[in-house]
N, C-alpha and C positions, 0 to 999 in steps of 0.2 A: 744539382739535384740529387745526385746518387752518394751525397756527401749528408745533405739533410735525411734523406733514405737510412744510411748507417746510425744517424744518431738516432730515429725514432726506432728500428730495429733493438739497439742498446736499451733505449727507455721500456718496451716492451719486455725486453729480459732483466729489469729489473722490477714490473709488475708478478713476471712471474714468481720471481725469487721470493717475493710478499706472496704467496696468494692470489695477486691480483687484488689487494687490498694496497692502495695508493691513497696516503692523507697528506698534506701540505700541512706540515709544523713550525714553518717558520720560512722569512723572506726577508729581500733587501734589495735598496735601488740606488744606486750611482750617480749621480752628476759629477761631473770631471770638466774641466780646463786644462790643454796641454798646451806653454811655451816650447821651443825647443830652440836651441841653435847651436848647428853641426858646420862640419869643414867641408859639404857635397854641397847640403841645399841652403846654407845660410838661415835664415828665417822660417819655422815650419810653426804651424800651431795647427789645435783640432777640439772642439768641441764632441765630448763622448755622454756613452748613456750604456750602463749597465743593469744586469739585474740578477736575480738568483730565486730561487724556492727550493726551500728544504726540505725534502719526500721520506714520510716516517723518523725522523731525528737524523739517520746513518748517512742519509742518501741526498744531492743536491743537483740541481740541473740550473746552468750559468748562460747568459747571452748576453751579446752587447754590440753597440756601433758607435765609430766614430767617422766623425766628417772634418775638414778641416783643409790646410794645405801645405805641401810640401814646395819649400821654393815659392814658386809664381803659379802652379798647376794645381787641379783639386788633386783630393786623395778621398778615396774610401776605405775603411776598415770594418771587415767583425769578425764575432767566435761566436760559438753555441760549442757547450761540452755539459757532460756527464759523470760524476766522482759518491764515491761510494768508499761508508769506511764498516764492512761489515762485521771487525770484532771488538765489542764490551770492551774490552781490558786489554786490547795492543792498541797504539793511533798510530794506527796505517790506514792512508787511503791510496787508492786505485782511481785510477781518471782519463777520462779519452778526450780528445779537444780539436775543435777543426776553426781555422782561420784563413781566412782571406782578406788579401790586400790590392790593392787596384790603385793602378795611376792612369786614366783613360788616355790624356794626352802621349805619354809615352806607348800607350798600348802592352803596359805591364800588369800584368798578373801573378800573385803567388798564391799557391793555397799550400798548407799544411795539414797535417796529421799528426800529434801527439798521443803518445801511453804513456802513463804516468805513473810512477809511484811514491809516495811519500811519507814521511815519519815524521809525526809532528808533536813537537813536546811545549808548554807554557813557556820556556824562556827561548825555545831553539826550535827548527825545524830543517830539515833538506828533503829539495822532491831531484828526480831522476828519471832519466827513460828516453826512449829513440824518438825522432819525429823524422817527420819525410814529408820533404815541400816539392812540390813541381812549380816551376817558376818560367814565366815567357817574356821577351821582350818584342813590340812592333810587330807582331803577329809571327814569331818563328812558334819553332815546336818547341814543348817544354820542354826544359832542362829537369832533368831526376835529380836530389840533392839530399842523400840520407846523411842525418847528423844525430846529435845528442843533447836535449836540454837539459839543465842544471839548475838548482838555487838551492842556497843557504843562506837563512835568516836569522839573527837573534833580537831577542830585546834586551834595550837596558830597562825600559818601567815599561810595566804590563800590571796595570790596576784601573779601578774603577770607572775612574777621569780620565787618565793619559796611556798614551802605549808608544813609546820612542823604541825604534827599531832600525835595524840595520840592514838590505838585502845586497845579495851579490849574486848575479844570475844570469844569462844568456837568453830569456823570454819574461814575455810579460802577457796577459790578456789577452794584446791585441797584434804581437810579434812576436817570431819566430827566428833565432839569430844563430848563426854557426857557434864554435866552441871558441872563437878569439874574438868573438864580437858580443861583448860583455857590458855589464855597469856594474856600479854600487850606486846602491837606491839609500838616502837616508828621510826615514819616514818618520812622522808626527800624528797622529787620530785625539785627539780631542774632546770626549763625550761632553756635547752640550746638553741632553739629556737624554732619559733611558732608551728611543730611537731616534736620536739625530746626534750624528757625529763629525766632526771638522777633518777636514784631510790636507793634508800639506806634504808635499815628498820635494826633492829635491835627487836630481840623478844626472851622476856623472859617466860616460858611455864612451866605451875603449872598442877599438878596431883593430882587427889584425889576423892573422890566421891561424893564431893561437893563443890560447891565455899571456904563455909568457913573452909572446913577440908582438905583443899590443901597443897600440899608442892612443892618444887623448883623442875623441873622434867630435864630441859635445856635452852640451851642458843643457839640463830640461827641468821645467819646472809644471808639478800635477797639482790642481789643486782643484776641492769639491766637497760635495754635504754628501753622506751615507744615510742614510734613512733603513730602519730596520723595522718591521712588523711582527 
């Protein structure tokens, strides 16, 4: 509760920064498909469901859940965040992000905190910034776990119809991973017309306690229609 608290606190200080003049110029919605199969839970998949609204052009606020299962056990997931890119003529955006993750049979829970910052250009972009998860198993007390999330992204085509791109990162949406528990994302978008787009990724997800002390952990595959408004 006091995690949803924070974000509409955020949203309110950015009605302020308008005026108080809040317009919705634009939206989009997710359907996703996740395979997965790792070296812990063997077989995982999750049916997800995102969304977005764009506040004044600069400004967007993200939600999403997935359902699914890890192993043999359900799994719950989602985020709700807030990102702002307030200058004309730098792309930089600022962004705060909160997710939770649950495995009831285990009696696990993680929730996170991300700040984000990011620099984002047509063929390239990298974001950066601290996160901080508390995490429980079986009802102990939470573990404090401050770390740092990462990504860099390029494309090779970025046009009208297609957009082939590359990600290498330690989060995603709907997870939150130390600094040696990594992927490379190779992504596919598809415009089948001016709002409905094909998604097809494919990612390959390293484990370890540090970038260069990584090894192979699984292989996942996303796939889903983006609808834009």
């Amino acid at each position: 509760m006091r995690k949803i608290q924070l974000l509409l606190v955020l949203f309110a200080g950015l009605q302020r920064l308008y005026g108080m003049d809040i317009q919705i110029t634009g939206g989009e919605m997710e359907l996703r498909f996740v395979a997965e199969y790792n070296r812990t839970f063997l077989f995982c998949w999750n049916i997800a469901v995102a969304g977005a609204l764009e506040l004044n052009v600069r400004n967007d606020a993200r939600a999403g859940i997935a359902l699914g299962k890890i192993g043999d056990v359900f799994e719950l997931k989602w985020f709700a965040g807030l990102a702002t890119a307030p200058f004309a003529s730098i792309p930089v955006r600022f962004a705060v992000g909160y997710i939770h993750n649950a495995i009831p049979d285990y009696e696990y829970r993680s929730d996170s905190l991300r700040l984000l910052i990011s620099l984002e250009r047509r063929r390239w972009g990298f974001t950066a910034g601290p996160a901080f998860r508390f995490s429980s198993f079986f009802g102990e007390p939470s573990v404090f776990e401050p770390d740092m999330s990462w990504s860099f992204h390029a494309f090779f085509i970025n046009n009208e119809f297609m957009r082939l791109g590359l990600r290498i990162a330690n989060f995603d949406d709907f997870v939150s991973r130390n600094m040696g528990n990594h992927f490379y994302n190779l992504n596919i978008l598809v415009r089948l017309s001016q709002r409905i787009t094909l998604v097809n990724e494919i990612e390959m997800q390293q484990s370890g306690s540090s970038v260069l002390a990584s090894n192979f952990h699984g292989i996942l595959y996303r796939g889903g229609l983006l609808f834009l408004w």
